[in-house]
TIVEX-12337 format. One record per residue (C-alpha): residue in one letter; residue number from 1; z, y, x. Coordinates in steps of 0.25 Angstrom, whole numbers, plus 5000, padded with zeros to 4 digits. Example, Ala and Ser with C-alpha at 12.3 -4.5 7.8 and 13.67 -1.06 7.14 Angstrom:
! TIVEX-12337
[r "A"; 1; [5031; 4982; 5049]]
[r "S"; 2; [5029; 4996; 5055]]
//
This chain:
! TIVEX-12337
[r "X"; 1; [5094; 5001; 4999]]
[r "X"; 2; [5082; 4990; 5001]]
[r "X"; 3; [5090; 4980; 5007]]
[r "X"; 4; [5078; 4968; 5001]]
[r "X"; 5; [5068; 4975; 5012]]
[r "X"; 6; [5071; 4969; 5026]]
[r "X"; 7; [5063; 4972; 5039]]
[r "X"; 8; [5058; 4963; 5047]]
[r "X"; 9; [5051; 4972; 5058]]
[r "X"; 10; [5050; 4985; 5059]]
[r "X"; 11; [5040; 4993; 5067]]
[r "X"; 12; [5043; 5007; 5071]]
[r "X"; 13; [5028; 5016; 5071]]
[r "X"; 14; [5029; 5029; 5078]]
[r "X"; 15; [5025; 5039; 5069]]
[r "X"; 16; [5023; 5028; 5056]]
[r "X"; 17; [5017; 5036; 5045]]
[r "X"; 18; [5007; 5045; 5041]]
[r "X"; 19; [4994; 5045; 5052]]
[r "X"; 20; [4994; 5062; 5050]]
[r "X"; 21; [5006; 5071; 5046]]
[r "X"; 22; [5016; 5058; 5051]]
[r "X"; 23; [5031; 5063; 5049]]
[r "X"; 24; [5034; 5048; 5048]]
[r "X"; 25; [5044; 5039; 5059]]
[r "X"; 26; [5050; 5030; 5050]]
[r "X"; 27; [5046; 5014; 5054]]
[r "X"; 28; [5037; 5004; 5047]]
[r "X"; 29; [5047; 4992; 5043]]
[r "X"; 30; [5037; 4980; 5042]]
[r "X"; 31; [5045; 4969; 5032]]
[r "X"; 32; [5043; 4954; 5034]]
[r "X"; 33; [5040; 4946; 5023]]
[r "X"; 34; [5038; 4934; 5028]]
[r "X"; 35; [5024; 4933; 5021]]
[r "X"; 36; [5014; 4923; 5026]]
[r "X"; 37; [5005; 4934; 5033]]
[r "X"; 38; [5016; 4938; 5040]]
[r "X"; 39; [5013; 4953; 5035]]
[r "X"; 40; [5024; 4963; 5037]]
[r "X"; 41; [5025; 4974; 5025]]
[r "X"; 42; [5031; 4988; 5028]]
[r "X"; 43; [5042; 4991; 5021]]
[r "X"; 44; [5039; 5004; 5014]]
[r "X"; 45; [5026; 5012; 5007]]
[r "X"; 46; [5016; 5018; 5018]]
[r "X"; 47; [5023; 5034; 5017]]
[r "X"; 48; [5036; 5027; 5016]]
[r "X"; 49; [5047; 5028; 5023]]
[r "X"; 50; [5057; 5017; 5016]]
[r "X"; 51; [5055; 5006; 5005]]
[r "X"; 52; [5057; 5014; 4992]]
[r "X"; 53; [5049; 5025; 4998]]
[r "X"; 54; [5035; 5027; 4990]]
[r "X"; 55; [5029; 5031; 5003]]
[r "X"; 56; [5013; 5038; 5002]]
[r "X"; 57; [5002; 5035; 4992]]
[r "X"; 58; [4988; 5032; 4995]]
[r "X"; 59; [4974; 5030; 4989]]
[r "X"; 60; [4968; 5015; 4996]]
[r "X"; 61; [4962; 5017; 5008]]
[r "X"; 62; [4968; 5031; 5010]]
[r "X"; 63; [4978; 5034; 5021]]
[r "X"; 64; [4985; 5046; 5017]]
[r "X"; 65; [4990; 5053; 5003]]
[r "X"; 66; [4986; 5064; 4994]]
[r "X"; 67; [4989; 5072; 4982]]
[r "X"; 68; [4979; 5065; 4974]]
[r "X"; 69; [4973; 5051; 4971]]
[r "X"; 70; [4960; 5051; 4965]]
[r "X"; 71; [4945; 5046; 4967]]
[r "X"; 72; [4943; 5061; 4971]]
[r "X"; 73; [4952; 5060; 4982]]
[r "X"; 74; [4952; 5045; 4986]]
[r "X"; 75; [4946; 5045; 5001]]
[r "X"; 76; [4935; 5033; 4999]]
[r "X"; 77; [4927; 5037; 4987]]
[r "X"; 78; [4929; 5049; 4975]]
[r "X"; 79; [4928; 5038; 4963]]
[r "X"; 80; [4929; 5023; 4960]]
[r "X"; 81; [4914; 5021; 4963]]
[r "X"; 82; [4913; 5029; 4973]]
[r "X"; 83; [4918; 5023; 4984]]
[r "X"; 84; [4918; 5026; 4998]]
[r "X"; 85; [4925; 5014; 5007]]
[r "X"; 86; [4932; 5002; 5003]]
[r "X"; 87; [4919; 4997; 4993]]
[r "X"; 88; [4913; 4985; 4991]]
[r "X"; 89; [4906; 4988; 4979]]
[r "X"; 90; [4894; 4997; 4977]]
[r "X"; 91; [4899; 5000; 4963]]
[r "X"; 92; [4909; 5008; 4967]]
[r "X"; 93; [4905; 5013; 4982]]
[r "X"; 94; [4899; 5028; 4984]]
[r "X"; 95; [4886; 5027; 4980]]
[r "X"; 96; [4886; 5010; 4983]]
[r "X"; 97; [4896; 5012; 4996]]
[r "X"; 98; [4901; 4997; 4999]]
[r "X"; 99; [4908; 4995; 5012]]
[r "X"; 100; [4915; 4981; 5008]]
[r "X"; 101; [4928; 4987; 5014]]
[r "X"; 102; [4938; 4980; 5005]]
[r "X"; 103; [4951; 4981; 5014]]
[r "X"; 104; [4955; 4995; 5020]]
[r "X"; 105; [4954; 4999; 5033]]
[r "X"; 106; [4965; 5005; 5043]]
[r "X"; 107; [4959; 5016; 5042]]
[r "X"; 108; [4961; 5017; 5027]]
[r "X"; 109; [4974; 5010; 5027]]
[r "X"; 110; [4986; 5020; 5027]]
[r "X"; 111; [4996; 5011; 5032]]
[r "X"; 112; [4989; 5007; 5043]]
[r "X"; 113; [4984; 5024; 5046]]
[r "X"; 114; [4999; 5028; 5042]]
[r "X"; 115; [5008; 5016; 5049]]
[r "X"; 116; [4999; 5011; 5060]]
[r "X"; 117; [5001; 4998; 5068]]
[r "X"; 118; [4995; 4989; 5060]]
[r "X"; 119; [5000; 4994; 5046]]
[r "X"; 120; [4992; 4993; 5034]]
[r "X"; 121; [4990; 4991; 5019]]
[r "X"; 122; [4993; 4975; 5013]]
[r "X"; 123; [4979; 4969; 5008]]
[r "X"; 124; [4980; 4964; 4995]]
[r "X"; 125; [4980; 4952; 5001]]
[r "X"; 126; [4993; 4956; 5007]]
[r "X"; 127; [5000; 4962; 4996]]
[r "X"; 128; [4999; 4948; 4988]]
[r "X"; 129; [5005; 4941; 4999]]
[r "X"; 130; [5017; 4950; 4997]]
[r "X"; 131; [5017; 4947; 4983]]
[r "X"; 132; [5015; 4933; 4985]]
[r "X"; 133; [5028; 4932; 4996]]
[r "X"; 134; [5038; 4938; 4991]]
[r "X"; 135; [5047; 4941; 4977]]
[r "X"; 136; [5041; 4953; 4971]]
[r "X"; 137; [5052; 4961; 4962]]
[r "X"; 138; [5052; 4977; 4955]]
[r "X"; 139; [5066; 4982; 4960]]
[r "X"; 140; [5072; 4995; 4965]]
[r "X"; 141; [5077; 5000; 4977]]
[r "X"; 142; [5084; 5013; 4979]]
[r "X"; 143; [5079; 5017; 4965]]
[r "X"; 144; [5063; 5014; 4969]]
[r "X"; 145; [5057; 5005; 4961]]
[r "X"; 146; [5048; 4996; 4968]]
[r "X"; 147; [5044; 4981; 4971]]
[r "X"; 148; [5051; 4971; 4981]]
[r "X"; 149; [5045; 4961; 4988]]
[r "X"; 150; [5055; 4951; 4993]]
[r "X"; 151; [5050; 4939; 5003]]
[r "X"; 152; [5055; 4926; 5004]]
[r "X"; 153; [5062; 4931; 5021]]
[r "X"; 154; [5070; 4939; 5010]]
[r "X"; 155; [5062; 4952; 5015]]
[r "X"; 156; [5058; 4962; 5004]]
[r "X"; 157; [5048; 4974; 5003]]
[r "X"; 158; [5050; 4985; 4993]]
[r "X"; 159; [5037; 4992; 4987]]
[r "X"; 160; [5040; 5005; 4978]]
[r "X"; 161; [5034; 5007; 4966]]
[r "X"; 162; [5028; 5021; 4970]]
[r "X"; 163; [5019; 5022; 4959]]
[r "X"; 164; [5004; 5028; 4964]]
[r "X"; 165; [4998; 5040; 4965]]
[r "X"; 166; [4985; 5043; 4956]]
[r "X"; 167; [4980; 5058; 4955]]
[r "X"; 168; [4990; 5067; 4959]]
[r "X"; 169; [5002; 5058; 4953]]
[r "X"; 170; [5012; 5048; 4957]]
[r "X"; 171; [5012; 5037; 4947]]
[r "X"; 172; [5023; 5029; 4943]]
[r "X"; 173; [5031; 5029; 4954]]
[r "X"; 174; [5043; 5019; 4951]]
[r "X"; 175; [5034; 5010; 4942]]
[r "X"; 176; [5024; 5003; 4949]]
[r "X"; 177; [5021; 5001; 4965]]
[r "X"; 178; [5006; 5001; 4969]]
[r "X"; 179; [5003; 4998; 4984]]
[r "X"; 180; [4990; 4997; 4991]]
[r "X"; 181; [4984; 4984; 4997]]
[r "X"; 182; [4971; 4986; 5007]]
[r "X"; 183; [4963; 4979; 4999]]
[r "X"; 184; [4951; 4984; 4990]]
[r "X"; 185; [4947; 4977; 4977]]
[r "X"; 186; [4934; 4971; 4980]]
[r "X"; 187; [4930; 4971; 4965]]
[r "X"; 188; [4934; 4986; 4963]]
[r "X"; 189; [4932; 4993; 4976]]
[r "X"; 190; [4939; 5004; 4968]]
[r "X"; 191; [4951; 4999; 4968]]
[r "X"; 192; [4960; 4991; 4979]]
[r "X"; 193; [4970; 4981; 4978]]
[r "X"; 194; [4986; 4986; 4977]]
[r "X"; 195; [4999; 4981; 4976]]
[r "X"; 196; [5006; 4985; 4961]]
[r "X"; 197; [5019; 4982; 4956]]
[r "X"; 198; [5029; 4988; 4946]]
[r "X"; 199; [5041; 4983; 4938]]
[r "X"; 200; [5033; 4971; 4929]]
[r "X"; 201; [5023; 4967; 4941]]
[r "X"; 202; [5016; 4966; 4954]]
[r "X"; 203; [5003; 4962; 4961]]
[r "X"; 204; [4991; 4965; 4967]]
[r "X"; 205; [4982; 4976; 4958]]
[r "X"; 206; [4970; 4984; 4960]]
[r "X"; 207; [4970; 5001; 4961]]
[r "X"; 208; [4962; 5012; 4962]]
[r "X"; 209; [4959; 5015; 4976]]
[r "X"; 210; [4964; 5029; 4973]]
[r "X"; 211; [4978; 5029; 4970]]
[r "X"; 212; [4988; 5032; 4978]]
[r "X"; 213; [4999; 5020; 4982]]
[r "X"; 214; [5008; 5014; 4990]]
[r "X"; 215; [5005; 5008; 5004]]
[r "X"; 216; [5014; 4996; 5010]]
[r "X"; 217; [5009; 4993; 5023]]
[r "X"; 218; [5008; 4979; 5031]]
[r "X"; 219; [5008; 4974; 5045]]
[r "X"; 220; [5004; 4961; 5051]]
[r "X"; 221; [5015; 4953; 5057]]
[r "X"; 222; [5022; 4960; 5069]]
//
């Protein structure tokens, strides 16, 4: 049981889910940390439907899952220096496409297309915050292996480490956690900013823009 994880608020959506296909009723629980934003954290993985769940996979800036995560199939640009959207340097635009865009959009963030109400993805900006306000520990919980965030108001959030996808495969599910923030780098608009943990470390890294991870969604204060 996940007694560490308590819910402040919790907002029933109608239909909370996926935008097309949506079998989903379950309820979005929004935890409290007490952090100085006053940002509310959801307690499970986009696709989720409790904690220790590793919910759905994504490429950045995609709302919706596949069988395969590769340039050939990444929605915004078929290689590193071909970019499409989401490119502040010429170098690695389509042909020199910049658009400066360098935070995504709701209509390329899946927790706001597949949750709604003002749900989205954590800037990187955001995710430090988390990081910075609470106790950050590896642990286990019903056998899922995965990072727990505990605040000072004696909240917690579990993050699993559900690995990524990259090809066709699921890596390393079990052993390390990696979860998109909004955020593009700016100095290799081929990559964007995610959170990554496993049992040695954690903190803010950088990742191809094609793999498939985790989601953890964010609303502003109620």
């Amino acid at each position: 049981m996940l007694a560490a994880v308590v819910v402040m608020m919790t907002v029933t959506y109608v239909g909370c889910g996926k935008e097309e296909n949506n079998s989903s009723n379950a309820t979005v629980e929004w935890v409290d940390l007490g952090l100085p934003s006053g940002l509310l954290w959801a307690s499970c993985n986009v696709g989720a439907s409790a904690p220790v769940e590793y919910g759905d996979y994504f490429a950045w800036g995609e709302i919706g899952t596949k069988n395969v995560y590769e340039w050939s199939t990444y929605a915004y640009g078929d290689a590193g220096d071909k970019l499409s959207k989401y490119c502040n340097k010429p170098e690695y635009g389509l042909n020199g496409f910049t658009d400066n865009l360098t935070t995504l959009s709701p209509n390329d963030d899946v927790a706001a297309i597949w949750l709604g109400n003002g749900a989205r993805i954590p800037t990187k900006e955001e995710w430090q915050e988390l990081l910075d306000n609470t106790t950050v520990e590896w642990t286990s919980v019903d056998g899922v292996n995965g990072c727990l965030c505990t605040a000072v108001n004696g909240n917690s959030l579990f993050l699993p480490a559900a690995g990524f996808r990259e090809g066709s495969k699921l890596w390393y599910a079990g052993r390390d956690g990696l979860y998109w923030s909004a955020s593009l780098n700016t100095d290799r608009p081929f990559q964007a900013w995610d959170f990554e943990f496993d049992e040695y470390a954690q903190g803010m890294e950088d990742a191809h823009r094609l793999e498939g991870q985790s989601v953890r969604a964010v609303h502003s204060a109620f």
